[in-house]
C-alpha positions as YAML, in Angstrom:
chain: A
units: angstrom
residues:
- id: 1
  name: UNK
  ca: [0.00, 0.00, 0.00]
- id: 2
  name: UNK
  ca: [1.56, 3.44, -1.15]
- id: 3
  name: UNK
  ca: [1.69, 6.55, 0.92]
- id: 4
  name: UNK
  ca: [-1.32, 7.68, -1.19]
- id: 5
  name: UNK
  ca: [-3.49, 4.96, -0.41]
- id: 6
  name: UNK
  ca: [-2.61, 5.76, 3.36]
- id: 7
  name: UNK
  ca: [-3.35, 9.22, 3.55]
- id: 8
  name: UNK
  ca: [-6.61, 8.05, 1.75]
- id: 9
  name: UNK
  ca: [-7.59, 5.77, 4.25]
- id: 10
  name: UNK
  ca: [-6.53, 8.18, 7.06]
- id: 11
  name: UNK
  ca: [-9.14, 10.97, 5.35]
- id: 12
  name: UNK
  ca: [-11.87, 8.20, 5.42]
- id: 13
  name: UNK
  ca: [-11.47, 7.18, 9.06]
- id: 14
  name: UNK
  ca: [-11.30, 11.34, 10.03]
- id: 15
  name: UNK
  ca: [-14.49, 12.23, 7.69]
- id: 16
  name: UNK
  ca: [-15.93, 8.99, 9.33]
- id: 17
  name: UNK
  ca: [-15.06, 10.08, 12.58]
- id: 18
  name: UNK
  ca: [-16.68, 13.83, 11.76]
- id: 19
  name: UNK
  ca: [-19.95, 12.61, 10.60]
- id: 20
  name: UNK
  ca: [-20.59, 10.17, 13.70]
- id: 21
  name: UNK
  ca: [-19.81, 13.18, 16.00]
- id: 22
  name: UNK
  ca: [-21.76, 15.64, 14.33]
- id: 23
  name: UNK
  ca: [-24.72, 12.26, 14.52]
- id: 24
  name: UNK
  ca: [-23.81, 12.34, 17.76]
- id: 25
  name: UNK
  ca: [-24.04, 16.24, 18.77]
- id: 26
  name: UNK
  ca: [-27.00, 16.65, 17.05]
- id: 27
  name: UNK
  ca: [-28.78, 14.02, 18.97]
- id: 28
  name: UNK
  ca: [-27.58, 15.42, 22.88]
- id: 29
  name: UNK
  ca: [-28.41, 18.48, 21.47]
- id: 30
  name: UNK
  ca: [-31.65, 17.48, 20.73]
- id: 31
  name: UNK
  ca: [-31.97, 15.39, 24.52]
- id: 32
  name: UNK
  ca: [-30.96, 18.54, 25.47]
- id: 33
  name: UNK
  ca: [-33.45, 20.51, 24.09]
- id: 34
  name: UNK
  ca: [-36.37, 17.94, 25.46]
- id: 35
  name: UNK
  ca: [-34.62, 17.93, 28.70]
- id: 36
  name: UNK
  ca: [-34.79, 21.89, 28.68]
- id: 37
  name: UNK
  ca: [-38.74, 22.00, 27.42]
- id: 38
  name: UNK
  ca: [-39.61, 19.19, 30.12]
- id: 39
  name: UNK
  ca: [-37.99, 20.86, 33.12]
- id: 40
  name: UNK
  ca: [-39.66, 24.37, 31.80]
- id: 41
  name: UNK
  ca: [-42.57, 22.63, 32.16]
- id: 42
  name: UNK
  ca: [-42.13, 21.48, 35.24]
- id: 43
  name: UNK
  ca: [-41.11, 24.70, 36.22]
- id: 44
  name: UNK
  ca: [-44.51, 26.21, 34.74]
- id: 45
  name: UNK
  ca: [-46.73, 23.89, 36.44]
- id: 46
  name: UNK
  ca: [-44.73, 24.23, 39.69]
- id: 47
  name: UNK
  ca: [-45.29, 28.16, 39.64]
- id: 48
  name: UNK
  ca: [-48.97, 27.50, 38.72]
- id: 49
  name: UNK
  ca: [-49.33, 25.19, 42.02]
- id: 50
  name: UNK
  ca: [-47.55, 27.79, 44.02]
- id: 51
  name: UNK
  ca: [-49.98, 30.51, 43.20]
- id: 52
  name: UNK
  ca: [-52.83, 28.74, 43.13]
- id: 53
  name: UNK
  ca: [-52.01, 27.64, 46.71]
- id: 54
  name: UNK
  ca: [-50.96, 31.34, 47.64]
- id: 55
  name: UNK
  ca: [-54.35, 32.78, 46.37]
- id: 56
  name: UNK
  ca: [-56.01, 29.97, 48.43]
- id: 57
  name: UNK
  ca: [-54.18, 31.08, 51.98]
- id: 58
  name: UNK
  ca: [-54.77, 34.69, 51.18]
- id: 59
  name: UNK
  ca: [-58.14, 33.95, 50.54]
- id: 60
  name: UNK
  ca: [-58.54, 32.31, 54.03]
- id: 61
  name: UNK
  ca: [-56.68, 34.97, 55.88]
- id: 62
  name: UNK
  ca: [-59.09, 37.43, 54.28]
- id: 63
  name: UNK
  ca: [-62.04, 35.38, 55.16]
- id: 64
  name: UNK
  ca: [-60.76, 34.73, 59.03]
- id: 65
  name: UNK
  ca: [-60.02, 38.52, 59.50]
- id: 66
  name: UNK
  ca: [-63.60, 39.36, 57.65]
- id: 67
  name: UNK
  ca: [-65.19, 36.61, 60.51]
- id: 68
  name: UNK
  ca: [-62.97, 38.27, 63.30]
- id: 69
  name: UNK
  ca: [-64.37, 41.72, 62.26]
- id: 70
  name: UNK
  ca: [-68.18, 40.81, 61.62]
- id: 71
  name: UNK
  ca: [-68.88, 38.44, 64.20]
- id: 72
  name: UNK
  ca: [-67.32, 40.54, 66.89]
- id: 73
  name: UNK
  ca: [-69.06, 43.88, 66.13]
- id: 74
  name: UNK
  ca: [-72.31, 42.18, 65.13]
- id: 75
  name: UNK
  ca: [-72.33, 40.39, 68.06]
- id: 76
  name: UNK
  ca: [-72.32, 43.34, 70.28]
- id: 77
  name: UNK
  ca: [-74.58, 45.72, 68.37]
- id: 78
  name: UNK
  ca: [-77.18, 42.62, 68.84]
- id: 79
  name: UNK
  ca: [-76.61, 42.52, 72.62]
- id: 80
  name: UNK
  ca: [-76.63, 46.77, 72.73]
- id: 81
  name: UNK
  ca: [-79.51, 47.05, 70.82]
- id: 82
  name: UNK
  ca: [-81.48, 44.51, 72.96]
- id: 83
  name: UNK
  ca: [-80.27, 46.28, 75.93]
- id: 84
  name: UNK
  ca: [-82.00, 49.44, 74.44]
- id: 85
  name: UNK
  ca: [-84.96, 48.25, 73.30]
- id: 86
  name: UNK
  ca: [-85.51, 46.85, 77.00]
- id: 87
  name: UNK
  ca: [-85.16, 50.36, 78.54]
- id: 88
  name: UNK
  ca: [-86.50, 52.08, 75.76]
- id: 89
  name: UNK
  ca: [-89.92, 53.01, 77.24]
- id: 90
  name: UNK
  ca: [-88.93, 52.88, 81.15]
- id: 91
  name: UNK
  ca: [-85.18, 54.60, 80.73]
- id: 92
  name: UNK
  ca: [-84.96, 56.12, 77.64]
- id: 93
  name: UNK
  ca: [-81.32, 58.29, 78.65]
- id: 94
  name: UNK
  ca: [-79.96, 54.46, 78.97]
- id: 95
  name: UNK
  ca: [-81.16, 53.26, 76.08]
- id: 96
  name: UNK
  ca: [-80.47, 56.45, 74.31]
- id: 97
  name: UNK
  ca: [-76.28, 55.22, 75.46]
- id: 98
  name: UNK
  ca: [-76.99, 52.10, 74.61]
- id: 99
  name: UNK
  ca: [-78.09, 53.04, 71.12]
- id: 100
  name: UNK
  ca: [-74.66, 55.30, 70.94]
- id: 101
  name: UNK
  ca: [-73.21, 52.02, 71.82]
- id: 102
  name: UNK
  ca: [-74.74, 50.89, 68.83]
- id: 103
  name: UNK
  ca: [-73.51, 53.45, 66.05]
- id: 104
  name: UNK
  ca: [-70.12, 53.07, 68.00]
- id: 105
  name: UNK
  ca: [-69.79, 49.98, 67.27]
- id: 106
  name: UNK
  ca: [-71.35, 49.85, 64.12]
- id: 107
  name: UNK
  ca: [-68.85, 52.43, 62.73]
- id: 108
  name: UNK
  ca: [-65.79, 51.06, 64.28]
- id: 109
  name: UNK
  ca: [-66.83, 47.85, 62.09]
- id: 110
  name: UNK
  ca: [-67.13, 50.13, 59.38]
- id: 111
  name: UNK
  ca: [-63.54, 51.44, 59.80]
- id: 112
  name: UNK
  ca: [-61.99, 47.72, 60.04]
- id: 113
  name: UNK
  ca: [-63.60, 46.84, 56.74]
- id: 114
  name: UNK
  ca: [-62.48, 50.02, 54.96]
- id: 115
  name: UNK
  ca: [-59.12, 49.23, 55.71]
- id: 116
  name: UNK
  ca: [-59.17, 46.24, 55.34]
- id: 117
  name: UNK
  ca: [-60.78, 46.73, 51.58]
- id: 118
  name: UNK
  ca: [-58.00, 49.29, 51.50]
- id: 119
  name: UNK
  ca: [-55.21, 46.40, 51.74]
- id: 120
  name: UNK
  ca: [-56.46, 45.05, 48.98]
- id: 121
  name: UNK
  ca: [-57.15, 47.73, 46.69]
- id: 122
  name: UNK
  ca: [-54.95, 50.49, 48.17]
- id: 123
  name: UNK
  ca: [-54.67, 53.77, 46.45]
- id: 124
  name: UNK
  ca: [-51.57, 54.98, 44.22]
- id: 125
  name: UNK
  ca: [-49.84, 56.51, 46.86]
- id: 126
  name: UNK
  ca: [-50.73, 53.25, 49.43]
- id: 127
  name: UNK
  ca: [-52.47, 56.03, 51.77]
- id: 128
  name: UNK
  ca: [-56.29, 55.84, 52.80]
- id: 129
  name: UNK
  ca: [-57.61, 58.45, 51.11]
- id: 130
  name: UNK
  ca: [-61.53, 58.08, 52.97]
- id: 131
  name: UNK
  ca: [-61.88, 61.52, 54.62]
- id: 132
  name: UNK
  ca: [-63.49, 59.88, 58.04]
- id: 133
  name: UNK
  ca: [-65.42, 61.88, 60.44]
- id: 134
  name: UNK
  ca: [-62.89, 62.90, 62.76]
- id: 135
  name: UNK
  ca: [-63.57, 60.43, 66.02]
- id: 136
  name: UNK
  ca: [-61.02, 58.75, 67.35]
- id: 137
  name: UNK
  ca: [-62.68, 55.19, 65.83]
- id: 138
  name: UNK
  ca: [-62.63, 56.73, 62.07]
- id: 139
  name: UNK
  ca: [-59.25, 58.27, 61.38]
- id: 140
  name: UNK
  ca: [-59.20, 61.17, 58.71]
- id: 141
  name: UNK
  ca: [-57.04, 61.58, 55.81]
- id: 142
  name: UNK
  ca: [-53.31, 59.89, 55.62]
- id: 143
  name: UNK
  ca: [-53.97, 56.89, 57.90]
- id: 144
  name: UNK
  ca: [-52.09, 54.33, 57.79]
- id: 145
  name: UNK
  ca: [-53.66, 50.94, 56.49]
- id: 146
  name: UNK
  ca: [-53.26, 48.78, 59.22]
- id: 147
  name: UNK
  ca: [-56.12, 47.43, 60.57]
- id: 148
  name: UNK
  ca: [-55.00, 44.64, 62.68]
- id: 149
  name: UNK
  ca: [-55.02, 45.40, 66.04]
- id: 150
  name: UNK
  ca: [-52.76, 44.62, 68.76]
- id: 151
  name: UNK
  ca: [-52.69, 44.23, 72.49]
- id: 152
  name: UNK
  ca: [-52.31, 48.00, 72.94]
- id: 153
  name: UNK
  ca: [-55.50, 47.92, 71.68]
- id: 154
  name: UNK
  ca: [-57.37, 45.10, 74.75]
- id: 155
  name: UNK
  ca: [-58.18, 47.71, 76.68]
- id: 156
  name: UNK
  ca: [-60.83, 49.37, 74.34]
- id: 157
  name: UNK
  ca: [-61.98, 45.37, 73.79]
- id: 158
  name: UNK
  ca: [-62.59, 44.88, 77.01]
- id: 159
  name: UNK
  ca: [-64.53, 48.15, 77.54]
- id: 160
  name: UNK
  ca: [-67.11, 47.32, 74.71]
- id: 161
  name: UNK
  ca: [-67.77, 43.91, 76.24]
- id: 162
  name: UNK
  ca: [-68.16, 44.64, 79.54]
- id: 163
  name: UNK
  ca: [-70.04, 47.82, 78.38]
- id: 164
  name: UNK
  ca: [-72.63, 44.74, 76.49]
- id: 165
  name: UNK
  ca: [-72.84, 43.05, 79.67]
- id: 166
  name: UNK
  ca: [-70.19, 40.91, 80.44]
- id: 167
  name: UNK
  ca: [-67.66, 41.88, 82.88]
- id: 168
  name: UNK
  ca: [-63.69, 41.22, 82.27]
- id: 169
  name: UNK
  ca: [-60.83, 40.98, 84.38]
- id: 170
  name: UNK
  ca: [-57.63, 41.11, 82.52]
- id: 171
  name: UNK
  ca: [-54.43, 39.96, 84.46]
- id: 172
  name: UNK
  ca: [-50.73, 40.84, 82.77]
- id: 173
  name: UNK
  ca: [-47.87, 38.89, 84.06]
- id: 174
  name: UNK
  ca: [-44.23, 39.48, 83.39]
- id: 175
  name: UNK
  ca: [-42.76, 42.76, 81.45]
- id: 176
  name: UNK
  ca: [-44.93, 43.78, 78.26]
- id: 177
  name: UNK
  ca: [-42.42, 44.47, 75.59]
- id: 178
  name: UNK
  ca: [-42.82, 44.93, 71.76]
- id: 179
  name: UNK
  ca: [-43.83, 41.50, 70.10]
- id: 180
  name: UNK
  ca: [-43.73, 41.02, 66.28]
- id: 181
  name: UNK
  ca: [-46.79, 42.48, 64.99]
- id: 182
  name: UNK
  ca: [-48.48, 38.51, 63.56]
- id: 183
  name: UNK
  ca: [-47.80, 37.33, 67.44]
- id: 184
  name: UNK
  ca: [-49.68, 40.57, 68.58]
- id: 185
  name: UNK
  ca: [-52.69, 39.98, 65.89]
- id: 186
  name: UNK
  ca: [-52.73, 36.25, 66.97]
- id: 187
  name: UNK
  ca: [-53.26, 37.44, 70.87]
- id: 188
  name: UNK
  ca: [-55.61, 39.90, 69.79]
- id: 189
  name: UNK
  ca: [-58.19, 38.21, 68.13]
- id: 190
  name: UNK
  ca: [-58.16, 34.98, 70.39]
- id: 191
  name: UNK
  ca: [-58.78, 37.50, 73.02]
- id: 192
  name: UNK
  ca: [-61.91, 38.94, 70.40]
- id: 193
  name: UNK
  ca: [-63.06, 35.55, 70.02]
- id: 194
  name: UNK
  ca: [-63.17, 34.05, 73.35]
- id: 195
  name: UNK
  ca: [-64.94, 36.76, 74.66]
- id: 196
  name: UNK
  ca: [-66.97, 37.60, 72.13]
- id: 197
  name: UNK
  ca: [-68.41, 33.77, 72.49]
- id: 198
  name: UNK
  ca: [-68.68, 34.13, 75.92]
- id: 199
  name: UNK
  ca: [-70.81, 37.39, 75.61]
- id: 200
  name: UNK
  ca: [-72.69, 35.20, 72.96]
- id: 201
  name: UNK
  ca: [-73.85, 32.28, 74.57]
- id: 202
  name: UNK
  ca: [-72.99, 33.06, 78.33]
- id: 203
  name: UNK
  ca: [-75.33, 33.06, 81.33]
- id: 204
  name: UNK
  ca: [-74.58, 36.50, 83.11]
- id: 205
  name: UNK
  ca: [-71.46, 35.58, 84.49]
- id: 206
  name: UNK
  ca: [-67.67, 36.68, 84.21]
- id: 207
  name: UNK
  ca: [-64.98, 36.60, 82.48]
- id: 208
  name: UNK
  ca: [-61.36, 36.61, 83.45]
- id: 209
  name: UNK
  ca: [-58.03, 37.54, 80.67]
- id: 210
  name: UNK
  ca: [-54.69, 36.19, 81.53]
- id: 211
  name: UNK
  ca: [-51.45, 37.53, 79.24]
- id: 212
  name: UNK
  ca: [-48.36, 36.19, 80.29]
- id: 213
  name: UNK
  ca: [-44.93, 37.33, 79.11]
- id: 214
  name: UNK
  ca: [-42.93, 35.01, 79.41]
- id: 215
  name: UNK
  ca: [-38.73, 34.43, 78.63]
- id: 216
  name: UNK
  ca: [-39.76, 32.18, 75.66]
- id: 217
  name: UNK
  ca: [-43.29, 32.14, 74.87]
- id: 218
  name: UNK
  ca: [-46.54, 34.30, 75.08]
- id: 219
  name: UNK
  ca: [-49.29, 32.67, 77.08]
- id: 220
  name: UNK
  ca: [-52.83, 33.59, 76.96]
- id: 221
  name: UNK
  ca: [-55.46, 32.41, 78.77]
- id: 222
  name: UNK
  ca: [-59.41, 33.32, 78.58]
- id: 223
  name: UNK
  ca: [-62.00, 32.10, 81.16]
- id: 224
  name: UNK
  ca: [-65.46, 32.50, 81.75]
- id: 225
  name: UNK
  ca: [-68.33, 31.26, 83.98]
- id: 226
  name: UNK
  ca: [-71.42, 29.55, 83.20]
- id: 227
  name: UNK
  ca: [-73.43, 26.28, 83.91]
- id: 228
  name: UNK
  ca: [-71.24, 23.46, 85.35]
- id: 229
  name: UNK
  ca: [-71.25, 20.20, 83.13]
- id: 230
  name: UNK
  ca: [-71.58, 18.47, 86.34]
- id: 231
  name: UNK
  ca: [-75.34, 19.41, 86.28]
- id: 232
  name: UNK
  ca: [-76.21, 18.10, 82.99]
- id: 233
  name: UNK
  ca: [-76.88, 21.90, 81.79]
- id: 234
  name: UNK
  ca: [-74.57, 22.99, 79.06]
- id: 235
  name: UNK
  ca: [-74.94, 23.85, 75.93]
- id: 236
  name: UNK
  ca: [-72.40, 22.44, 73.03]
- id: 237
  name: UNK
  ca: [-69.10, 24.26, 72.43]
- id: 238
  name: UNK
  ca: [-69.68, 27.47, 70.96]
- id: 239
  name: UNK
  ca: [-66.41, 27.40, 69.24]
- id: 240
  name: UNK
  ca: [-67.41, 24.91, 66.87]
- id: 241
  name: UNK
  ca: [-68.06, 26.07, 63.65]
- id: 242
  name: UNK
  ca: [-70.27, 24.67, 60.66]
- id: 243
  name: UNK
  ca: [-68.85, 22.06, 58.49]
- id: 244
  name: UNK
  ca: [-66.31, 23.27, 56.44]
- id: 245
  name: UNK
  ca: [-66.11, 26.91, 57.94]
- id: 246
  name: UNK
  ca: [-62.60, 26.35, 59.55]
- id: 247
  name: UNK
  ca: [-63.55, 29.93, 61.13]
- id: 248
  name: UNK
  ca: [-63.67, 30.69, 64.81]
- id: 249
  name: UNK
  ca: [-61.26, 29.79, 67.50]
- id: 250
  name: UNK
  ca: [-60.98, 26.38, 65.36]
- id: 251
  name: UNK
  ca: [-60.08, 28.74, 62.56]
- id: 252
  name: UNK
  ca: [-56.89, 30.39, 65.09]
- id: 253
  name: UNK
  ca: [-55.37, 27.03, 65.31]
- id: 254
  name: UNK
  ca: [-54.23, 27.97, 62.41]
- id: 255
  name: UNK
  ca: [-52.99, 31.56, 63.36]
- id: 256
  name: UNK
  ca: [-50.99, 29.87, 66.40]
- id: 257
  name: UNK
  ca: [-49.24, 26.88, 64.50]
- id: 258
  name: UNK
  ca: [-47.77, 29.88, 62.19]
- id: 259
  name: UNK
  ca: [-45.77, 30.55, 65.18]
- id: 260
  name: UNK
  ca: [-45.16, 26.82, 66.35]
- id: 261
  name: UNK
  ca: [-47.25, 27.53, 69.07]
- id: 262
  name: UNK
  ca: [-51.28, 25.64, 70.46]
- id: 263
  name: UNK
  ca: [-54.52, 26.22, 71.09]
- id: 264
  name: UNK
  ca: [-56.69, 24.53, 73.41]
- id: 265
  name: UNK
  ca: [-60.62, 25.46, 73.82]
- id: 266
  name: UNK
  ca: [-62.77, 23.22, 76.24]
- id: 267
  name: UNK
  ca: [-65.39, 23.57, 78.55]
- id: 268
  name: UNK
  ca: [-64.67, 24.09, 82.38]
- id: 269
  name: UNK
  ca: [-65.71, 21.12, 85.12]
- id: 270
  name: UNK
  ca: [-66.70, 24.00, 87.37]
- id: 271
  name: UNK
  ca: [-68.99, 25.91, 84.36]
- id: 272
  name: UNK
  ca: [-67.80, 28.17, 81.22]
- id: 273
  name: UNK
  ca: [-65.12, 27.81, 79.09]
- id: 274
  name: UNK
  ca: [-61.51, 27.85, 79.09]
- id: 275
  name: UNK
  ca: [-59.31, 29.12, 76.10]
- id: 276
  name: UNK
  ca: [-55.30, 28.76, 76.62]
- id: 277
  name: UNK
  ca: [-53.11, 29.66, 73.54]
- id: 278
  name: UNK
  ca: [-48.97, 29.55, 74.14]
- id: 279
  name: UNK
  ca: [-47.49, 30.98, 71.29]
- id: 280
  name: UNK
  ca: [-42.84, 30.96, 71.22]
- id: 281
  name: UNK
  ca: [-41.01, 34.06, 70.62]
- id: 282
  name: UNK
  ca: [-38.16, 32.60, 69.77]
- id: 283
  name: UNK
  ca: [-38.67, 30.03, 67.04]
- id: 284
  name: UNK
  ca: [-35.36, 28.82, 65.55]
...
């Protein structure tokens, strides 16, 4: 075989060589490209899942702070306004308080809702821009939207329901000190809805708060009197809600396990109910 016929056979074997990489890069390329489409895909569907599942916890937190709101305030005008129309004929400057009650409450319910409507449709400049009517319940102008109260704000909670008939006693143990403003929401509206079920379906007792600071954890505790379930006389756990409502103290299970933290709600041996919530500070 002549040098020719080498170099021949040398070209063959490096054009052979050529084509069955350029077979060969065309077809990872083309793996490639399915591999690419497929996990794009995946990707798509995965952000699909995520916001469908985001849009479903929004709309539950909505829903829970639109039951916190409305029950609460409902619940008292109800109990004012029966107050009222009891004394309206026999003590009308009672039931004319009463009645101021009433439109007190009524437009402090009003004020929630606005702001919280104003969360989710806030204006350009993310300022309430409602003028309000200058009481201390309806801000004016430049407010702030943030509707969820905190513990600052128990005091004015337990004014309205004793006000409807229920008296409180509220007990603070250990130093108050600035909490994060979800733990001080959380506290707040067990507080709301404790109460505001003992006002509901209570039997002219008491009720006494408990808020303990403590080094790790906040503890809250809510009780209140009524018939003992020794005697056979009780009435089923007003905390329940309907099937499927997930709202009520059942619903701020839900709030407290954000945190790490428990709820318990049961009745009491001695009569009433007794709500306990321990929520950590210091979650790792």
């Amino acid at each position: 075989m002549g040098e020719r016929d080498v170099w021949a056979a040398a070209f063959a074997v490096a054009c052979a060589a050529v084509v069955v990489l350029a077979v060969a890069l065309v077809r990872t390329r083309r793996r490639w490209l399915t591999a690419v489409g497929e996990r794009g895909w995946l990707l798509e569907r995965e952000r699909e899942s995520a916001a469908r599942t985001a849009v479903a916890a929004e709309r539950d937190r909505i829903a829970r702070e639109l039951h916190d709101i409305v029950s609460h305030n409902v619940s008292l005008m109800v109990v004012q306004a029966g107050a009222a129309r009891e004394v309206l004929g026999t003590m009308p400057d009672e039931a004319a308080v009463a009645l101021r009650a009433v439109e007190d409450t009524g437009r402090g319910a009003m004020t929630d809702l606005r702001h919280l409507l104003g969360l989710l449709a806030p204006s350009p400049t993310g300022e309430d821009t409602d003028p309000g009517t200058g009481r201390a319940d309806d801000p004016g102008p430049g407010t702030d939207l943030a509707p969820q109260p905190g513990l600052d704000r128990l005091g004015a909670l337990v004014d309205r329901i004793s006000f409807a008939g229920l008296p409180v006693d509220v007990r603070i143990s250990g130093e108050p000190r600035p909490l994060p403003q979800g733990i001080e929401v959380t506290a707040y509206r067990i507080i709301q809805e404790a109460l505001t079920n003992a006002m509901r379906h209570g039997d002219g007792g008491k009720a006494e708060v408990t808020v303990r600071y403590a080094d790790h954890a906040l503890r809250v505790e809510i009780l209140n009197t009524g018939p003992s379930v020794l005697t056979g006389a009780v009435v089923p756990l007003p905390a329940r809600p309907g099937p499927g409502t997930g709202r009520g103290l059942l619903g701020l299970r839900e709030r407290v396990a954000v945190y790490g933290g428990d709820l318990d709600a049961r009745r009491r041996l001695g009569g009433g109910y007794r709500v306990r919530a321990r929520i950590p500070l210091d979650r790792p």
